[in-house]
C-alpha positions in Angstrom: 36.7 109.4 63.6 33.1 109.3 64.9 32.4 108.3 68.1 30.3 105.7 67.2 33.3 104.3 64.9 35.3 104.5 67.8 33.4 102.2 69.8 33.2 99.5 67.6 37.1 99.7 66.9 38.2 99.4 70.2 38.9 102.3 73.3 41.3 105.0 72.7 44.1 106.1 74.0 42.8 108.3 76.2 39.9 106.3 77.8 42.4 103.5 78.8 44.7 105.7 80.2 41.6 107.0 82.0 40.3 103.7 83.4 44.1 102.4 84.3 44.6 105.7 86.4 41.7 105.0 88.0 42.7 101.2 88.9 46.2 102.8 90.2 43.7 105.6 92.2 41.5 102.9 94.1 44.8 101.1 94.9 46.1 104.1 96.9 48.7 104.9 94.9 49.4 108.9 95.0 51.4 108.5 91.9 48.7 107.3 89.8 47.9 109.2 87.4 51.8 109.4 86.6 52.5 105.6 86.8 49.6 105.1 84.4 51.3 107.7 81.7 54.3 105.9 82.1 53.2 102.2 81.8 50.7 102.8 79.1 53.8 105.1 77.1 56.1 101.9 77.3 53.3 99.5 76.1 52.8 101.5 73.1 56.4 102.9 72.3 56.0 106.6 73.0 56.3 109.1 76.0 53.8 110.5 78.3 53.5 113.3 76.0 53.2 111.3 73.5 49.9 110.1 75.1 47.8 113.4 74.9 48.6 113.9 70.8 47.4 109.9 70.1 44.5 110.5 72.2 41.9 109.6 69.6 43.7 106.3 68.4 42.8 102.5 69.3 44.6 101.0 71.0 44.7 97.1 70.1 44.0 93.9 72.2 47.2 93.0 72.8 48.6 96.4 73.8 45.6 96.5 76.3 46.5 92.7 77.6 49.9 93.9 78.1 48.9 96.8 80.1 46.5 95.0 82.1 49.6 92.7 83.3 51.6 96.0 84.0 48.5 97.9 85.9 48.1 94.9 88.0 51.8 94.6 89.6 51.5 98.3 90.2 48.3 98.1 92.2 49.9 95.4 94.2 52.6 98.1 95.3 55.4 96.7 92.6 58.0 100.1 92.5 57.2 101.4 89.3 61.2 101.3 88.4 61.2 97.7 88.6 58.1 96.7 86.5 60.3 99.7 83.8 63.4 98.0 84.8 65.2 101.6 84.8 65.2 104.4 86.5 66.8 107.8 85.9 69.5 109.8 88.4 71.5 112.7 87.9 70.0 112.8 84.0 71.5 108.6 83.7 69.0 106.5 82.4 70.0 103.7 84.2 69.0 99.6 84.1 67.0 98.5 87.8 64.9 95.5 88.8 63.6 93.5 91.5 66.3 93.0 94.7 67.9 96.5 94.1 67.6 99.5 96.1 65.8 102.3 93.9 67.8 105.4 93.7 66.1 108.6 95.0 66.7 112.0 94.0 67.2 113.0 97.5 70.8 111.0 97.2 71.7 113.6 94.0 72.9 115.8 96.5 75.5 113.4 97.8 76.8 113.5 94.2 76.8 117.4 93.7 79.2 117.0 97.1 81.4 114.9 96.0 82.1 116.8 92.2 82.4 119.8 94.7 84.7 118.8 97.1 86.4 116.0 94.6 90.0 117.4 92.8 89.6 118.7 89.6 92.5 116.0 88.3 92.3 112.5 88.4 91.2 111.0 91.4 90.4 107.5 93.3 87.0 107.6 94.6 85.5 104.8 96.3 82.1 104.0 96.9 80.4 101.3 99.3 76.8 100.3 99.2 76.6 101.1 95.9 73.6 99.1 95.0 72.5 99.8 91.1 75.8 101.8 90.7 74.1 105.2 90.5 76.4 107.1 92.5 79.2 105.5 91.1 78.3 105.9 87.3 77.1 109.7 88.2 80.7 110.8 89.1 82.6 109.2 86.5 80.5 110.6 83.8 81.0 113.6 85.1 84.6 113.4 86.0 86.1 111.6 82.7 89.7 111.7 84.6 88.6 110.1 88.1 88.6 106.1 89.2 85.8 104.7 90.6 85.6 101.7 92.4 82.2 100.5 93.7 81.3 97.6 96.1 78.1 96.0 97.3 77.0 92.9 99.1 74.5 91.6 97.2 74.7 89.9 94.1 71.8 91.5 92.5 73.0 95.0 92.9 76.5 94.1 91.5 74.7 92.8 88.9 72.9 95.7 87.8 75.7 97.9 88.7 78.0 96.1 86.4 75.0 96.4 84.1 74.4 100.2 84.0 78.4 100.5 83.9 78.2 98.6 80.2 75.1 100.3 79.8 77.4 103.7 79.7 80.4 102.6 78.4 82.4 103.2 82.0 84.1 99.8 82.1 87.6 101.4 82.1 87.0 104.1 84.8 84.3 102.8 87.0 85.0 98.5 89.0 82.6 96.9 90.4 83.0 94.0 93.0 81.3 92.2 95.4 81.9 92.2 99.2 81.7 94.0 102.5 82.4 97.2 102.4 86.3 98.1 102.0 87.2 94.4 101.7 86.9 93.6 97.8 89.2 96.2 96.7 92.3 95.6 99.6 94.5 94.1 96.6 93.6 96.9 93.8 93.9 99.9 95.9 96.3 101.1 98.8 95.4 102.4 101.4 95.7 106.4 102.3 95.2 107.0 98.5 91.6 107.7 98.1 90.7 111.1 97.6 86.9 110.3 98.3 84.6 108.3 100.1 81.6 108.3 99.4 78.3 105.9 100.6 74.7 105.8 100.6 74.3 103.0 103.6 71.9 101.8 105.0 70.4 104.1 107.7 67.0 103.2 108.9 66.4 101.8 112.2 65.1 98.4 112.8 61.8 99.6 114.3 60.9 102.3 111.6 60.4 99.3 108.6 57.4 98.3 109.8 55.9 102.0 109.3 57.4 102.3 105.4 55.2 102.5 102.0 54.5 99.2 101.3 56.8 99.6 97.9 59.5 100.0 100.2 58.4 97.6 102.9 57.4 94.5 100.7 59.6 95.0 97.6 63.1 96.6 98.3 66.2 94.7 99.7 65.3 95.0 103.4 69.9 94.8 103.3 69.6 98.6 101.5 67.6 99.8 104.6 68.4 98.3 108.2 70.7 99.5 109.9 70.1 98.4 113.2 68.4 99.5 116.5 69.4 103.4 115.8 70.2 102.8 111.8 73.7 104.0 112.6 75.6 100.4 112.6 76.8 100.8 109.1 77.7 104.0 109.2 79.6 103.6 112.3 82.1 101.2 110.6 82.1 103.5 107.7 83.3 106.3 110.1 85.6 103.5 111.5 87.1 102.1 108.7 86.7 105.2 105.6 89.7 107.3 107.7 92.5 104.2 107.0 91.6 104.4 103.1 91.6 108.6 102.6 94.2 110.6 102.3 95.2 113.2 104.4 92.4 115.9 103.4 90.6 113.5 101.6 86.7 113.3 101.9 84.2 111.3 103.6 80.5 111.4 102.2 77.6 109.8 104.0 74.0 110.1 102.8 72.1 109.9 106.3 68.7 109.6 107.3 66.8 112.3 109.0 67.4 113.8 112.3 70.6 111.9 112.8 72.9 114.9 112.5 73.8 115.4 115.6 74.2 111.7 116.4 76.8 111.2 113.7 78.7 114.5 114.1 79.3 113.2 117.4 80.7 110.0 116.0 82.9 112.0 113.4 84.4 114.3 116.6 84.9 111.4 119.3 87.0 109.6 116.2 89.6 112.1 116.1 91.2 111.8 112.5 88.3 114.1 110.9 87.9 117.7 111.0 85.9 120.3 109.1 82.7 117.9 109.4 79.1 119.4 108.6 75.9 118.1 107.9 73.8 119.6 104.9 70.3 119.4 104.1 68.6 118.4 100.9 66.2 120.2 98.7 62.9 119.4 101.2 64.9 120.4 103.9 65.9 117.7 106.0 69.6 116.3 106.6 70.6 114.4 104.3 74.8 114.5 103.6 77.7 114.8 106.0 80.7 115.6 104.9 83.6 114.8 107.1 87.9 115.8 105.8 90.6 113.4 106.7 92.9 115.3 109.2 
């Protein structure tokens, strides 16, 4: 196809992936040309590389009025997971929109912790905060023999976690329920039988949310991320309450924000029913997991 054949058909592929990275660009967005690939991929039906060998072809008014819609929530900061309404962890493709905490990679390491430290057998593994069920849905594909149960306090995260645990077929192995903390599953599990705890809380304190990316700021559940004057309230009930549900030599697993190490090992040792607690870092370096054994 000429040029000049071109232009009266319409813009190609590539020039509108050129002119909607450059939107995402002037809106500040580092991940622009990236969130343009995607957004223009799911318009059309393909994949980002699928992009680069339809570079030549038109695409059609209504494709480009779609993409227009998706381009502008993106420039106003929308998290590019919820205007996709999925996100992938631990190799899940897994369901995610508006009012739900987006999973980050960093939190994979909390998961490659717990299939460590976790029995080989069956197990009872239970998970607070669990949000879009990420965590939860990550171990129990892995681990075909363990239990899962997996709470969260709002409604729109137990939705999508329920969702994501259709999505994969997991309703026999992986409950969901709504509620604070340990409280939702006092009748379905006994206490001093879990063999893992595992949470990604909230940890950030009440003065850093004013300095997040505005994604994070105006969009996610502000529930999923304050956690008080030194963003240790949560986990200090988790430390508080986690010991009554483990068994002896069971496992506590905390994601934890950076530079709290210290803070929370302190927590862990004053407490006196954990030993053997560490913290580890994640792949950029900075703590991220502790891991704390029922005595």
């Amino acid at each position: 196809m000429t040029p000049a054949i071109a232009a009266m058909l319409g813009p190609t592929v590539a020039t509108i992936l050129r002119e909607a990275g450059a939107r995402l660009v002037a809106a500040g967005l580092p991940t622009a040309r990236q969130d343009a690939e995607a957004l223009l991929a799911r318009v059309l039906g393909t994949t980002r590389l699928g992009l680069y060998t339809a570079g030549p072809a038109v695409v059609s008014g209504q494709a480009r009025e779609e993409l227009e819609g998706l381009v502008a929530r993106r420039c106003r900061h929308e998290p590019i997971q919820y205007i996709l309404g999925e996100t992938e962890f631990c190799g899940l493709r897994l369901e995610l929109g508006p009012g739900v905490f987006v999973p980050r990679p960093e939190t994979e390491a909390l998961v490659d912790r717990a299939l460590a430290l976790g029995p080989p057998g069956p197990a009872t593994v239970l998970e607070t905060c669990t949000g879009a069920g990420a965590i939860a849905c990550a171990l129990a594909m892995r681990r075909p023999v363990w239990t899962v149960w997996a709470v969260d306090r709002a409604d729109s995260a137990v939705e999508c976690a329920w969702a994501n645990v259709r999505r994969l077929g997991l309703e026999a192995r992986v409950h969901v329920r709504a509620g604070d903390l340990f409280a939702p599953i006092r009748e379905a599990v006994s206490p001093g039988t879990a063999d893992l705890v595992v949470a990604n809380p909230p940890y950030l304190a009440t003065p850093m949310l004013p300095t997040l990316p505005a994604e994070v700021r105006e969009w996610e559940p502000q529930g999923a991320l304050d956690a008080g004057v030194d963003g240790l309230d949560v986990i200090r009930r988790l430390l508080a309450e986690a010991a009554a549900w483990l068994r002896p030599a069971g496992w506590l697993l905390l994601e934890i924000g950076e530079e709290q190490g210290a803070a929370i090992l302190g927590l862990a040792a004053a407490d006196g029913r954990y030993a053997q607690a560490r913290v580890l870092r994640d792949f950029r370096g900075c703590e991220r997991v502790l891991e704390v054994r029922r005595r």
